[in-house]
N, C-alpha and C positions, 0 to 999 in steps of 0.2 A: 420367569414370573410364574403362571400355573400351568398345569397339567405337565410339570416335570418329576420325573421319577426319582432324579438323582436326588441326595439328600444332602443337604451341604449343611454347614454348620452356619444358622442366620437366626437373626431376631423374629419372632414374629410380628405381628401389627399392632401399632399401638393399641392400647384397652380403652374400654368403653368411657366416655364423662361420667364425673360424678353425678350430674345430674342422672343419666340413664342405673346409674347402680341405685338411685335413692329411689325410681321409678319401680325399678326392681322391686325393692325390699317394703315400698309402700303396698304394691299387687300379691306381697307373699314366693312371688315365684324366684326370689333368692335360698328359698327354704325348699324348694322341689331338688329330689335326687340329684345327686351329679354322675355321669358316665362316660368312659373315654369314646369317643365317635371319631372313624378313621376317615381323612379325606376320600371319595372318590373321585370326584372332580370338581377343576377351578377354573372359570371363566371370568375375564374381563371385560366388560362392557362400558364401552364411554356416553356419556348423559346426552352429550349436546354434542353433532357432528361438528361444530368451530370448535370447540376443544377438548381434544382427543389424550389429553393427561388425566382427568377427573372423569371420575366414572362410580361404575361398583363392580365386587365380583360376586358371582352367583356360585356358590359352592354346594354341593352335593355331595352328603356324609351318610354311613351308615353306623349304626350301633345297635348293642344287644341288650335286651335286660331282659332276665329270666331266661329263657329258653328261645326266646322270639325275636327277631330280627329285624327293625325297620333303618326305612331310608328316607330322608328326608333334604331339605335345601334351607338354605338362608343366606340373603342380599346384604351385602355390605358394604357402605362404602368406600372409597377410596380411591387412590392415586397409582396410575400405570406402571409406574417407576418404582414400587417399594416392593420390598420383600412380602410373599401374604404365603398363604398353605398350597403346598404341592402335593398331589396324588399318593396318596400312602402315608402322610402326616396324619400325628393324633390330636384333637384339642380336646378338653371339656366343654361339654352340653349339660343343661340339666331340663329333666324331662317332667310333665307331669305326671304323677303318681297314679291318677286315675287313668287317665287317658296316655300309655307311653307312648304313642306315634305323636303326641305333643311334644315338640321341644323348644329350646333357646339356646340360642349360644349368647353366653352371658357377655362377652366381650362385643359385641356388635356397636358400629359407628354408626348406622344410619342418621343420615339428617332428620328424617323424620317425625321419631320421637325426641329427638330433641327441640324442633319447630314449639310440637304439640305441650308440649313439656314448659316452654318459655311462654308460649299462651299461655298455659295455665297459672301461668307467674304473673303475667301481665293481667290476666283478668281478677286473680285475686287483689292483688295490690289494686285496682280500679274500683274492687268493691268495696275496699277498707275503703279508702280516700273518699268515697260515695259517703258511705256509713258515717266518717266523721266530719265533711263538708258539708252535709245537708244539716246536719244538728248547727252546729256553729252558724251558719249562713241564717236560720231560722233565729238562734240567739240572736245573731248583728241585726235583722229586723225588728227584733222585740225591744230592745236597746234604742235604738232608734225609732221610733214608735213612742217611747218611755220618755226620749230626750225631748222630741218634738214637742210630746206633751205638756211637759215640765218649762218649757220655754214660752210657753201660753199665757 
């Protein structure tokens, strides 16, 4: 699983939802640098001691851009049992241009921004349906109002 050094020939982890890629390229930061960043280390952590499959792993990479050297980490989630990065693996990051000890790893599963992401789904659709129920509903009173009238 992690923190093995041997290098065997496996898949890596699945890639990120589309929704997180469209979160991306809404914030711009699909358009910040890309650079290779080498695993240093991979931990597993399981969420809820009843179930010890689901978890995340805490990964700890370094890269270079320019002359300079940072180190950094990123949570991700996942499941005990799959293949994820081993100690000495490369992936792409991309980092901000302003700030490079800012990065991301573009493939990240986090539940989280996905939660936050599907709220933002939900609360928009709530405000359409707002915005076109209160007109109509205000029609169907004035309509009725009209009828009543008319019935006089």
């Amino acid at each position: 699983m992690c923190n093995s050094v041997e290098m065997t020939e496996r898949t890596f982890p699945a890639g990120a939802s589309p929704l997180n890629k469209g979160w991306l390229h809404f914030t711009g930061k699909d358009r910040w640098p890309t650079v290779a960043a080498a695993v240093f280390s991979c931990e597993f952590t399981t969420r809820r001691q009843s179930d010890s499959t689901v978890g995340h792993y805490r990964v700890v990479v370094s890269y270079t851009v320019g002359e300079e050297i940072y180190t950094g980490e990123f949570v991700d989630f996942g499941l005990q049992d799959e293949e994820y990065f081993h100690r000495g693996d490369t992936l792409q990051i991309r980092y901000d241009p302003k700030y490079p000890s800012k990065f991301y790893y573009p493939d990240l599963r986090t539940r989280t921004r996905f939660h936050l992401i599907c709220f933002a789904i939900g609360a928009g659709l709530a405000a359409i349906c707002y915005a076109v129920c209160c007109p109509l509903k205000t029609l169907m009173n004035h309509i009725h109002h009209v009828g009543s009238i008319l019935k006089e």
